[in-house]
C-alpha positions in Angstrom: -41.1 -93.4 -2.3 -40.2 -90.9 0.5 -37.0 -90.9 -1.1 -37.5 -90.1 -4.6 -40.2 -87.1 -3.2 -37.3 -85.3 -1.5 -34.8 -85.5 -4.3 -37.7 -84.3 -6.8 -38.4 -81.1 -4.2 -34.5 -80.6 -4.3 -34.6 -80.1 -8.3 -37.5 -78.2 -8.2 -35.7 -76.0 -5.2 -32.7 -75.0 -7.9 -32.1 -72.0 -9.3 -29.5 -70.7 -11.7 -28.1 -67.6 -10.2 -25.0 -65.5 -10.6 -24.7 -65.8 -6.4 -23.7 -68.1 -3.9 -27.6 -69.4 -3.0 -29.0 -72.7 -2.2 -33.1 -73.6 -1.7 -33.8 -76.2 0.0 -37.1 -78.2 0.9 -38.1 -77.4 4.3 -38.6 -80.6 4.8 -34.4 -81.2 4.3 -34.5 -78.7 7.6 -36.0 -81.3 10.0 -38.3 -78.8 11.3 -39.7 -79.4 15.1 -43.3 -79.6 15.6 -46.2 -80.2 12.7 -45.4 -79.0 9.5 -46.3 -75.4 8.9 -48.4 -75.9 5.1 -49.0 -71.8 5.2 -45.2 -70.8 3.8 -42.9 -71.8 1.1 -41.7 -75.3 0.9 -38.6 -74.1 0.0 -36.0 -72.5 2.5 -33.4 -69.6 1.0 -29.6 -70.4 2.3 -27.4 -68.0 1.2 -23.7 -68.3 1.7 -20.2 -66.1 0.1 -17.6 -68.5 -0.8 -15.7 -65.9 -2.7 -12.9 -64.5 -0.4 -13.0 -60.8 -2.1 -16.6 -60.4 -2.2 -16.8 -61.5 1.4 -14.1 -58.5 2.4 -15.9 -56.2 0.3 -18.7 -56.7 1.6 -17.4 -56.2 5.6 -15.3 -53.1 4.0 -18.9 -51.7 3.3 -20.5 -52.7 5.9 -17.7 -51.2 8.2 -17.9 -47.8 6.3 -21.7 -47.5 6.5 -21.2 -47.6 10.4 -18.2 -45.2 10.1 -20.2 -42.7 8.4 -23.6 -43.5 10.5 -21.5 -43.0 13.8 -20.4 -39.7 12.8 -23.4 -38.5 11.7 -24.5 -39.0 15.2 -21.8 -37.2 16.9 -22.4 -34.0 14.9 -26.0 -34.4 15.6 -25.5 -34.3 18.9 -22.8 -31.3 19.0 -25.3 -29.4 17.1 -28.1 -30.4 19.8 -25.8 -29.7 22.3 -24.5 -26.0 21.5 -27.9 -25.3 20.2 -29.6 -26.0 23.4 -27.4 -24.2 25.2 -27.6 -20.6 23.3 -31.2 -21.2 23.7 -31.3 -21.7 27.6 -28.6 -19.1 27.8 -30.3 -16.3 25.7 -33.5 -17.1 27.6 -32.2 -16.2 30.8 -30.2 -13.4 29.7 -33.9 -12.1 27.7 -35.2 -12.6 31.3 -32.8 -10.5 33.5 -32.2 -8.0 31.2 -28.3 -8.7 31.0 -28.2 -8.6 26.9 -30.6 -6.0 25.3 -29.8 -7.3 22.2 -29.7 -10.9 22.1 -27.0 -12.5 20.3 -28.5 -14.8 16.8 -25.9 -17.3 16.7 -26.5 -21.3 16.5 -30.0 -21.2 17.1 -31.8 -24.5 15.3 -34.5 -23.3 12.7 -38.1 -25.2 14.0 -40.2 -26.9 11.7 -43.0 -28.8 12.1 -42.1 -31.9 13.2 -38.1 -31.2 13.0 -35.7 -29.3 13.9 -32.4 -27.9 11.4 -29.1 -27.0 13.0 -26.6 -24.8 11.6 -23.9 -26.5 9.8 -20.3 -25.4 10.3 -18.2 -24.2 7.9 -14.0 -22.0 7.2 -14.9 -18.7 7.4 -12.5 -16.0 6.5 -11.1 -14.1 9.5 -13.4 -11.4 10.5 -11.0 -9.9 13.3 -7.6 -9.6 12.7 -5.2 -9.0 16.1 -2.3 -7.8 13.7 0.4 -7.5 16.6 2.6 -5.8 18.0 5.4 -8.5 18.7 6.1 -9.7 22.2 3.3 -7.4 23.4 1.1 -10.3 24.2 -0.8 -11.3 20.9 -0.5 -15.1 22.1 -2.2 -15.2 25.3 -4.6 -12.2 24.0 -5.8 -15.1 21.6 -6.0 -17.6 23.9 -7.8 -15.4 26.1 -10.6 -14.3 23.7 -10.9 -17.9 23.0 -12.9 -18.6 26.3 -15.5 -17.2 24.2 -18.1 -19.0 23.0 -18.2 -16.5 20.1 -15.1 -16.5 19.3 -13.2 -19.2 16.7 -9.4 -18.8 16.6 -7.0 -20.3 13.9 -4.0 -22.5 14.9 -1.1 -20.7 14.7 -0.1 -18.0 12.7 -1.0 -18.5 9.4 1.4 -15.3 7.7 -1.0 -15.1 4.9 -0.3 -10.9 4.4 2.9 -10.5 5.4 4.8 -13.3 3.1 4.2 -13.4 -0.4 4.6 -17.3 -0.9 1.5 -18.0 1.1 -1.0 -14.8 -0.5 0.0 -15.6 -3.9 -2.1 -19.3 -3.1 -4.9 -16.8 -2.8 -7.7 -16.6 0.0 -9.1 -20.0 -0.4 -5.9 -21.4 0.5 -6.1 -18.9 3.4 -10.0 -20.1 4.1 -9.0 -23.4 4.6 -6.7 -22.2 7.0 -9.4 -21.5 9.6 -11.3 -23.3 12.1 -14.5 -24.4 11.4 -17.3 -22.2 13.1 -20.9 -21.5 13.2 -22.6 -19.0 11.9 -22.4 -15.6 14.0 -19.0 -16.8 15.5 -16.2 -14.7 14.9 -12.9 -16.1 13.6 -9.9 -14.5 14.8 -6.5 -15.1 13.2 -3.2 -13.2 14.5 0.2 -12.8 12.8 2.0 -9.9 14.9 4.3 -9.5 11.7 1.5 -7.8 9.8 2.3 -4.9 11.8 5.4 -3.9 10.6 4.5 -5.0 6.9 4.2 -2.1 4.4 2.1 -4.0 2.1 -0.4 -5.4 4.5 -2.7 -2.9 5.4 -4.1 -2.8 1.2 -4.3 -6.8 1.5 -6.2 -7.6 4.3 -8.6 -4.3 3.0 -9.0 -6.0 -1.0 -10.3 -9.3 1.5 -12.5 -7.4 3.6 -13.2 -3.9 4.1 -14.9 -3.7 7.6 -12.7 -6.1 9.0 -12.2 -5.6 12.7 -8.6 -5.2 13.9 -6.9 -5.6 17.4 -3.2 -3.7 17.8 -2.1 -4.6 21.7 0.8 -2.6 22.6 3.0 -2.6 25.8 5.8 0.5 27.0 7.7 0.5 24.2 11.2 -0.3 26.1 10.2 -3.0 28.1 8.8 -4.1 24.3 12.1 -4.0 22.9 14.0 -6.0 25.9 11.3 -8.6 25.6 12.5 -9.6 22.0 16.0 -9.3 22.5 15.5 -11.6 25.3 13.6 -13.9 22.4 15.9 -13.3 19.9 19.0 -14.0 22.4 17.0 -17.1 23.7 16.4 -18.7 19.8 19.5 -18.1 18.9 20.9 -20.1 22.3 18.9 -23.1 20.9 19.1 -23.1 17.8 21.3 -26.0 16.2 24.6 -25.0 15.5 27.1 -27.1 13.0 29.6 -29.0 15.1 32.4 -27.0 16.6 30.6 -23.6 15.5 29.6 -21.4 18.4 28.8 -17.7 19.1 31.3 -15.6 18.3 32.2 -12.5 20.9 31.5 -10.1 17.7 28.2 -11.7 16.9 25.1 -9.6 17.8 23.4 -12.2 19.1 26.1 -12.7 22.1 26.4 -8.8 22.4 24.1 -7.4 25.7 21.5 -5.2 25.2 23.1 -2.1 26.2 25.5 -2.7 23.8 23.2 -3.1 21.2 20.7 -0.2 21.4 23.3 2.1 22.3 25.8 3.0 19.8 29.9 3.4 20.8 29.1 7.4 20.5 26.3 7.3 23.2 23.3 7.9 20.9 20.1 5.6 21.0 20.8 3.0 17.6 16.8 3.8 15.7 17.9 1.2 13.5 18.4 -1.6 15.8 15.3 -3.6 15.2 13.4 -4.3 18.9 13.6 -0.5 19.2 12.5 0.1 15.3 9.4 -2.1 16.0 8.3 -0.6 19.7 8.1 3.1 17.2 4.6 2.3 16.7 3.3 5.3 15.3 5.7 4.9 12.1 3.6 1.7 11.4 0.3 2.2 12.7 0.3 5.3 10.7 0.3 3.1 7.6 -2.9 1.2 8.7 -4.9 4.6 9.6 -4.3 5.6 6.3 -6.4 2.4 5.1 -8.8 2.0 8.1 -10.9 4.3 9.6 -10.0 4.3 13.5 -13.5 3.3 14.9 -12.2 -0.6 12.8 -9.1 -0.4 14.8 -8.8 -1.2 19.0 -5.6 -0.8 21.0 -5.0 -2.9 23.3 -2.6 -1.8 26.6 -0.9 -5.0 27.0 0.6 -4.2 30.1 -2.8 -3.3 31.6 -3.6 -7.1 30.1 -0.6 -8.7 32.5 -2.0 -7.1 35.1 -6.1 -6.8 34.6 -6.9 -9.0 31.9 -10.9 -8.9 32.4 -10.7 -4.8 31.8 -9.3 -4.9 28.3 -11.3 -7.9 27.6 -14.7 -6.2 28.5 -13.5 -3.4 25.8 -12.4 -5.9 23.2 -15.9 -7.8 24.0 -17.7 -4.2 23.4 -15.8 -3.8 20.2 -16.6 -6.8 18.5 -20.3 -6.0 19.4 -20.3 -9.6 21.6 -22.2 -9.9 24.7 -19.9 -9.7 28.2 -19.1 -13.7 29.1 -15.5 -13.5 29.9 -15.0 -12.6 34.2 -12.9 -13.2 36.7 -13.6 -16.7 37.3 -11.8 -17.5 33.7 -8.3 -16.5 35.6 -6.3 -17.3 38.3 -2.8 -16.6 39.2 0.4 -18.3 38.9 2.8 -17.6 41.7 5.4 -19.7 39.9 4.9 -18.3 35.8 4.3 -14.8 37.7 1.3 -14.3 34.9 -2.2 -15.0 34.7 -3.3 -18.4 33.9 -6.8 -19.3 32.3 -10.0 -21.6 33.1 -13.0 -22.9 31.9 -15.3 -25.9 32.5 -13.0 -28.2 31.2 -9.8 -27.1 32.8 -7.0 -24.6 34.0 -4.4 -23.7 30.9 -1.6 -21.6 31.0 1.0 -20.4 28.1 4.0 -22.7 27.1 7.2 -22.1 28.9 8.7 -20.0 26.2 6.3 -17.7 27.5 6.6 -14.6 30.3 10.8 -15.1 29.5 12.8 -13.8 32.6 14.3 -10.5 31.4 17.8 -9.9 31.8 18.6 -6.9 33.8 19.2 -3.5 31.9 21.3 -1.0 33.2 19.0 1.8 34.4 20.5 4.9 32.8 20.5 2.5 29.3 16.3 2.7 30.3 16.2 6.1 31.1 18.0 6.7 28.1 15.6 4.6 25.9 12.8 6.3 27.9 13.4 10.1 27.3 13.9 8.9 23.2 10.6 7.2 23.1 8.6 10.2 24.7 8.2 11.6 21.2 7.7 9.0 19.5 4.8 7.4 21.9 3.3 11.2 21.3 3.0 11.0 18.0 1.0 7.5 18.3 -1.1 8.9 21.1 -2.2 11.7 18.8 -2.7 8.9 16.1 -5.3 6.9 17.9 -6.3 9.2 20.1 -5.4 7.4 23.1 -2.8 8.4 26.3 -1.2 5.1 27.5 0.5 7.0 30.1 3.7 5.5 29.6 6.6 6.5 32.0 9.2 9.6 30.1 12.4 8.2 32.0 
């Protein structure tokens, strides 16, 4: 009788569904201990003997943890920075060290919650637009220990090469980092300089844009990138059996090159064409108004970095955060190296290039020629860099 009971519980137990499912009887179970009359008599064993359900399902299940994990880290990157403005602005409120305290990342309270800002590509409102081998690199990378200040990777040649602006500026936006609101994003291209057509582009994408020209004495300038030139050339692959010829430019020195055989300085050779910055800066005054545009003495970077960052900091309306304690330097590079909290950092090894040595009357020479020319751009931005006449 027990028997038949049990296989009448297992027919009334069935149901006819699309899934893997089985009810049984509890009593089926062998349950331990009196029998429990307040629940179901039936027991719900459910079981995927379909191979491709059974991945899907650990596919989604895998994906839902992806996505819940993520969620968490960007939570707590937003909690993080957020928390940290806040402290920071507090005690800067309190001592009187920022009369105007900075907006940026702070979380919006609501009752019961609290919104942080979301990141997002920005177009670049600071452009450093060059000058070549003046120090645009390490200027980056130095205005990058701010935590203001979002920098794009590389340089993106957006202006200056019309391949890339034709793709127009969302292919430029998604170009930058991501930042948060009241971050500035920085992008440099030192070609833009010396690009006739740039200074109406990067106006049409944003009028009050703020731009950073650092310069350094226009003869060391130009020895600098013939020493680049020479050294890309040197390691650049050549087809088999092809070398430098003697008559090549690239394995002439630089004397040879800047001077021509009837002892006049060669304006057309291009390092010295470039370090005549008043011919191309005069092309971005004529777009700009000069209170948009900061020169930067590169050379006074080399050797006092926090000075021309405290003006560039000033400029871009930031508060002061970037000191001494950010640098130290390197006996062996010769150059200033950076730090932070997370670690020292210094340029790559193509950087801070050992200059060959240049006959002296060749640099007097190059000197006494560049005296007008560095007058006219002193008179163009209204700045004396002092540079040396012979």
């Amino acid at each position: 009788m027990p028997t038949k009971r049990r296989g009448d519980q297992l027919r009334d137990c069935s149901v006819s569904l699309p899934l893997d499912i089985l009810w049984l009887p509890k009593a089926a179970m062998r349950p331990i201990g009196p029998p429990d009359t307040s629940h179901s008599e039936c027991v719900l064993i459910v079981g995927v003997s379909r191979p491709k359900l059974a991945a899907l399902f650990l596919s989604v299940m895998l994906l839902s943890l992806f996505l819940t994990f993520h969620i968490l880290y960007d939570s707590a990157v937003y909690s993080i920075q957020a928390a940290t403005a806040i402290s920071e602005n507090k005690i800067a409120i309190l001592t009187n060290h920022i009369p105007h305290p900075p907006t940026i990342n702070h979380p919006v309270v609501f009752p019961n919650r609290i919104h942080f800002p979301k990141t997002s590509r920005r177009l670049p409102q600071c452009l450093i637009i060059g000058v070549r081998k003046c120090g645009t690199r390490a200027l980056l990378e130095m205005l990058y220990l701010h935590p203001r200040i979002q920098k794009a990777a590389g340089e993106i040649h957006f202006f200056d090469r019309d391949e890339n602006y034709l793709k127009g500026l969302e292919w430029y936006r998604k170009k930058m980092p991501h930042s948060f609101r009241g971050q500035i994003t920085i992008e440099k291209s030192p070609s833009y300089f010396v690009t006739p057509e740039v200074p109406e582009r990067v106006r049409a994408m944003n009028a009050s844009i703020k731009l950073l020209l650092i310069v350094r004495e226009p003869v060391t300038r130009a020895i600098s990138d013939y020493t680049q030139l020479r050294s890309h050339a040197a390691t650049a692959t050549l087809p088999q059996q092809q070398s430098l010829s003697s008559t090549s430019p690239l394995s002439r020195s630089f004397e040879d090159l800047a001077i021509l055989p009837n002892g006049t300085v060669n304006e057309a050779y291009r390092p010295l064409a470039i370090s005549q910055y008043h011919v191309h800066v005069h092309r971005w005054l004529e777009v700009f108004p000069r209170e948009q545009l900061l020169v930067v003495n590169g050379d006074q970077l080399i050797e006092d970095p926090v000075s021309q960052l405290r003006r560039i900091e000033d400029f871009l309306g930031i508060e002061p955060r970037i000191g001494s304690n950010n640098f130290y330097f390197n006996e062996t590079k010769g150059f200033y190296c950076l730090r932070n909290e997370t670690g020292d950092k210094c340029l790559r090894e193509t950087k801070g290039r050992k200059h060959p040595r240049v006959d002296p009357v060749v640099v007097s020479k190059l000197r006494k020629f560049f005296v007008e020319h560095n007058q006219k751009f002193y008179e163009l931005v209204g700045e004396d860099l002092g540079w040396p006449e012979e």
